[in-house]
Structures are given as C-alpha cells and as structure tokens.
C-alpha positions in Angstrom: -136.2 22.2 -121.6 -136.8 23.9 -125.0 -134.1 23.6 -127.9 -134.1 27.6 -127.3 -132.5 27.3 -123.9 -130.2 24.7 -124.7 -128.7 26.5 -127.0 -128.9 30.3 -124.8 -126.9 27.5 -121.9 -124.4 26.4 -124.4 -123.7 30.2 -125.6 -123.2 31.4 -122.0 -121.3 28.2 -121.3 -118.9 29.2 -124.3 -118.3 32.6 -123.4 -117.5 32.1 -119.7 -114.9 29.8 -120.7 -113.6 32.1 -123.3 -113.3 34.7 -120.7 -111.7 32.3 -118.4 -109.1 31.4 -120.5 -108.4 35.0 -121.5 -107.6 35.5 -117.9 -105.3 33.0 -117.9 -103.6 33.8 -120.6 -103.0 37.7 -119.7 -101.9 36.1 -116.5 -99.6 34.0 -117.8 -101.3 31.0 -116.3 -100.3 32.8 -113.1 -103.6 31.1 -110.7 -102.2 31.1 -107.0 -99.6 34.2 -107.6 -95.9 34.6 -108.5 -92.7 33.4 -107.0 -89.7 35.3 -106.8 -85.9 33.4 -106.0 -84.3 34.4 -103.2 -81.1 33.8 -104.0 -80.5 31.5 -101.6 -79.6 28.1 -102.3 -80.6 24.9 -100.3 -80.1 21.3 -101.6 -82.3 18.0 -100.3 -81.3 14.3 -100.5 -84.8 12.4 -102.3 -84.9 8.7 -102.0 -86.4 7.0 -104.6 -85.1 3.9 -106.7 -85.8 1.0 -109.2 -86.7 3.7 -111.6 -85.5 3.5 -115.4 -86.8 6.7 -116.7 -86.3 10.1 -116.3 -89.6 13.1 -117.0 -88.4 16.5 -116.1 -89.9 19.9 -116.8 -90.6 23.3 -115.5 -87.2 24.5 -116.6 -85.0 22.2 -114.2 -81.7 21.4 -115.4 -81.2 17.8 -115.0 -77.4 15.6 -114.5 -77.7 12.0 -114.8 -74.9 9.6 -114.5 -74.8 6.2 -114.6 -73.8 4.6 -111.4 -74.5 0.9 -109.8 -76.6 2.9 -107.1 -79.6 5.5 -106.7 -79.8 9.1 -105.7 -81.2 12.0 -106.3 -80.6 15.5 -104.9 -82.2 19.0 -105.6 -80.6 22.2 -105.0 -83.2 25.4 -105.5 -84.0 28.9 -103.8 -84.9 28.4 -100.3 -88.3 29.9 -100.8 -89.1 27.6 -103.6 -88.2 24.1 -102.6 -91.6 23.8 -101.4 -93.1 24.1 -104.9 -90.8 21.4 -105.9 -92.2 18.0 -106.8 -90.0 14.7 -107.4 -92.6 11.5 -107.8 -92.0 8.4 -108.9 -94.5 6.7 -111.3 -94.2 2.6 -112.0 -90.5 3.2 -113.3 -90.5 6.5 -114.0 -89.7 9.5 -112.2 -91.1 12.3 -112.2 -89.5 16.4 -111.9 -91.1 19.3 -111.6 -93.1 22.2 -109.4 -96.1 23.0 -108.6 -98.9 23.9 -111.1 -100.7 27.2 -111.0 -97.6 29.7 -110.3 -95.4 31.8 -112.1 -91.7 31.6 -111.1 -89.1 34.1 -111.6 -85.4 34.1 -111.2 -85.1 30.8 -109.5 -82.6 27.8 -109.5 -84.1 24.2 -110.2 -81.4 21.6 -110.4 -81.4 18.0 -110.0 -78.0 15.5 -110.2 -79.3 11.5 -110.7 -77.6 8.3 -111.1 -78.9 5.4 -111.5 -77.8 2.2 -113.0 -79.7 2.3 -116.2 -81.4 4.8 -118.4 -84.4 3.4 -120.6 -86.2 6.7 -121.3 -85.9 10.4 -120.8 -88.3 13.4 -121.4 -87.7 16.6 -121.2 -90.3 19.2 -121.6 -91.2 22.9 -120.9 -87.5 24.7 -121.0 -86.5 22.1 -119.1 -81.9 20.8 -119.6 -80.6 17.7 -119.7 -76.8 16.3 -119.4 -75.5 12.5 -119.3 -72.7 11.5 -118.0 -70.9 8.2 -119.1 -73.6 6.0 -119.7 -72.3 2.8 -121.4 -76.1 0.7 -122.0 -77.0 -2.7 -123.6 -80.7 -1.5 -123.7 -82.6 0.7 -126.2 -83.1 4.4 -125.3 -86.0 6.7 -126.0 -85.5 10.7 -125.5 -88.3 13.0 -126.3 -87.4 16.7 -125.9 -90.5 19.3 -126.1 -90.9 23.1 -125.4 -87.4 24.3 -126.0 -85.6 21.9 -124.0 -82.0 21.0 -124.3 -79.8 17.8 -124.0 -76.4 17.5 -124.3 -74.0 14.5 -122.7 -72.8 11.0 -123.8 -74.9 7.9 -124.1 -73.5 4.2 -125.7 -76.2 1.4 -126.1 -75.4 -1.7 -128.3 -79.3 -1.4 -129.3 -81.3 1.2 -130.9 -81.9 4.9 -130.0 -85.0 7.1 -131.0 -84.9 10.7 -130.6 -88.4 13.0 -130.8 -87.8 16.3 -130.3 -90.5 19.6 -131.0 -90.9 23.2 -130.6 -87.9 24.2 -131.2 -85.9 22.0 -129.2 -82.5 20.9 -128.9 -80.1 18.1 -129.1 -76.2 19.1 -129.0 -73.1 17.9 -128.6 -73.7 14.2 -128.5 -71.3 11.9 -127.9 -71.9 8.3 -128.3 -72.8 5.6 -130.2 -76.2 3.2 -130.8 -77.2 0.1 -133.7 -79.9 1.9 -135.4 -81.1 5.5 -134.8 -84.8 7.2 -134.9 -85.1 10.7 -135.4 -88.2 12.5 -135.7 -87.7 16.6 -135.3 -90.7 19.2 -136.1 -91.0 22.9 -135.5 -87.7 24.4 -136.1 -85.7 22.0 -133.2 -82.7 21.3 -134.1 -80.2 17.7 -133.7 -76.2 17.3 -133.9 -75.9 13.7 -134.0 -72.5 14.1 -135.9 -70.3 12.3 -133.0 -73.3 9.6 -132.4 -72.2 6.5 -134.6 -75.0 4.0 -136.0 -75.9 1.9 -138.2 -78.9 2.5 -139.9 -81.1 6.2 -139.6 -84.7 6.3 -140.4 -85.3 10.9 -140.3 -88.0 12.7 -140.5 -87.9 16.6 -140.4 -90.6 19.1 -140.8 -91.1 22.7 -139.9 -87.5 24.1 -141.0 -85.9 21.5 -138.3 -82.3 20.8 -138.8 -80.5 17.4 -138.4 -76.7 16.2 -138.4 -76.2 11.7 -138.3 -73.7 9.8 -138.0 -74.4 6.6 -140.0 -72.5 3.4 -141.9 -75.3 1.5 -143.3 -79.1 2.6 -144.5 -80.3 5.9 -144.4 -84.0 6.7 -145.1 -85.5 10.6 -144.7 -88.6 12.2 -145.2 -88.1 15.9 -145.5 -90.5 18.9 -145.6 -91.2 22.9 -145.0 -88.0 24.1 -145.4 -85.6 21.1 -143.2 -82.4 20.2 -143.8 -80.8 16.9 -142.9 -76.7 16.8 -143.2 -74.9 12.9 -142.6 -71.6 12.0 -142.5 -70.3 8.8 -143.7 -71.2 6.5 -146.8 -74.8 5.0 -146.2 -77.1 3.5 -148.6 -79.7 5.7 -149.9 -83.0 4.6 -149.3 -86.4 6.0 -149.5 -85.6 9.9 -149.6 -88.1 12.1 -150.0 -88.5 16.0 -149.5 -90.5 18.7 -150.2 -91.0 22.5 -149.5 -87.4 23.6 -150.9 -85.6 20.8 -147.9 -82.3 19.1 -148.3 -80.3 16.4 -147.8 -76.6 16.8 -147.9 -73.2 15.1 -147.2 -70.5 16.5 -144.9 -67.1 15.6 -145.4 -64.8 14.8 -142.2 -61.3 16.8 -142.8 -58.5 14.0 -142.6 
C-alpha cells in the first residue's frame, strides 16, 4: 500500500469521525432517542452492601445517612426506572442511567445509609446531601459538572475536597484534622462551618473558597480566585496570581 493511500485512508478516516461527532453534538448526544417523565412516580428497594463509596451522576439527587445498616431505594418516573442503573463496583457503588438518551423532565432520586462513608463523587448535575455522619476515617468528595453537595460530615481524620466546572459545595456543617481543597473553573466552596486544623487550597479559574481553620494555612491562587478563612492560622506558603485574593473574615461576637 503506497504512502499516497495511507494518507487518502487517514483523511477519509478523519472526516467521517468529524461528521460523526457533529451529529452527536447537534443531537445532544441523543443516540437511541429522548425520554420524556411521566409524572408518575414509582420507588424500588436495591440491595446492595459492604460498600464504602458513593459515584452518582446523570443528575440524581442523592441522601445518604449514616446508619449501622444498608439500603438503598430509588424513586423516578414510571417510564424511566428502566433506564436506571445502580451497580456496585469492589466497594463502590455506582448511580446513574443509561447511556445514549436524552431525558427530559424526570425525577431521579436515591436515599442511602450505610455505616460508613469513605468517598463520594458526584458528577454531571448530579446533588448530594449527608445526614449525620459522625466518621473516624478520612473522606474524599470530588464534585464535577455542576454538581452540588450540601449536609453534615465529622471525621477525626483528614478531608479532601476536588470540585470543577463550576461546581458546588454549600452549607457544610462539620468538622475534620486537616482539609484538602482543590477548586478550578469557577466552582465554588463554603467551608465556613467545617472546623480543621490545617488547609492546604488551591483555586484557579475565578473559583471561590470559604475555611474554617486553627492551625496552618497554605494557598496557591490564580485567574481571578478568591479564598476567604476565618480564624487565626499560620501563614504559610501563599501564593496568587491573576489579580486573586486571600482575605480574613471576621466572626461577629
């Protein structure tokens, strides 16, 4: 095969994919067709257990509560339970729907407890709340794609947060030994009732944060970010750039 038709392949190749994914994209990623609510609500019972984490997506809005026993339970539309999928991977489970169809107007909720919360991701629009979790383990949250999380968590260990696009962490009650935070493209974290010790921050992308801390505080700062504390912690290595901040907030007495 000459170099000539290698090349005349790869150029075909190149624009039959370009087309595809132009299709898609008009389409809204909309393969096998659209999905409308009905309106009608239906809940199922899932059993699943020995997990530890918690991956949700596709919009769902998610309730976990710590409890010294499992369960899960969906509510959606009638006509769009069948799209949903709840999986369980090693210790993780897993929330979502389908791939390859558009939905519209539809409820996807899920209520959880479980004994013990290592991990959660959210993704994809997707809410969050806890509910009285009082932990002796470390906890990981990464929010993506707009999502939201709200509740109250207590761990005696650390906590990292990793949230992007524009995502959300509000209203946070709760209290951890040294804090993570790692924000990028405009998302935004109120940590301001979430007591720790130590905070290591990094903002970029005009992302907003609000801690909580009594002991070391380091931040990296850029493209327009803005990180507020509250209490007296040490200084560290602070660094911004592209006109961000770092400021106190005083508590009225």
């Amino acid at each position: 095969m000459s170099i000539m038709t290698i090349a005349l392949i790869a150029v075909v190749a190149i624009v039959i994919i370009g087309l595809i994914s132009t299709i898609f994209l008009l389409r809204g990623w909309n393969l096998f067709g659209e999905v409308v609510g009905s309106g009608d609500l239906v809940t199922n019972e899932e059993f699943f257990s020995d997990f530890t984490a918690v991956d949700a997506g596709s919009g769902f809005s998610i309730e976990i509560t710590e409890s010294h026993s499992f369960s899960v339970s969906v509510t959606a539309d009638d006509n769009v339970m069948d799209y949903v999928e709840i999986t369980k991977s090693g210790d993780t489970l897993m929330i979502g729907v389908k791939w390859g169809y558009n939905f519209r107007s539809v409820t996807l909720k899920a209520e959880i407890t479980m004994p013990e919360l290592h991990s959660l991701e959210l993704s994809g629009g997707a809410k969050g709340e806890l509910v009285e979790f009082d932990a002796t383990n470390q906890f990981s949250v990464r929010l993506s794609g707009g999502s939201r999380l709200t509740g109250e968590f207590e761990t005696s260990e650390d906590a990292e947060f990793y949230l992007s696009g524009g995502s959300h962490l509000s209203g946070f009650i709760g209290e951890a030994n040294d804090l993570v935070i790692d924000a990028s493209s405009g998302s935004h974290s109120d940590m301001s009732d979430f007591k720790v010790h130590n905070a290591n921050v990094e903002l970029s992308g005009g992302s907003h944060a609000t801690i909580n801390a009594d002991g070391r505080l380091d931040a990296d700062l850029s493209g327009g970010s803005h990180l507020y504390y509250i209490g007296d912690p040490t200084l560290g290595n602070i660094e911004t750039s592209g006109d961000s901040k770092i400021s106190k907030l005083s508590i009225p007495v």
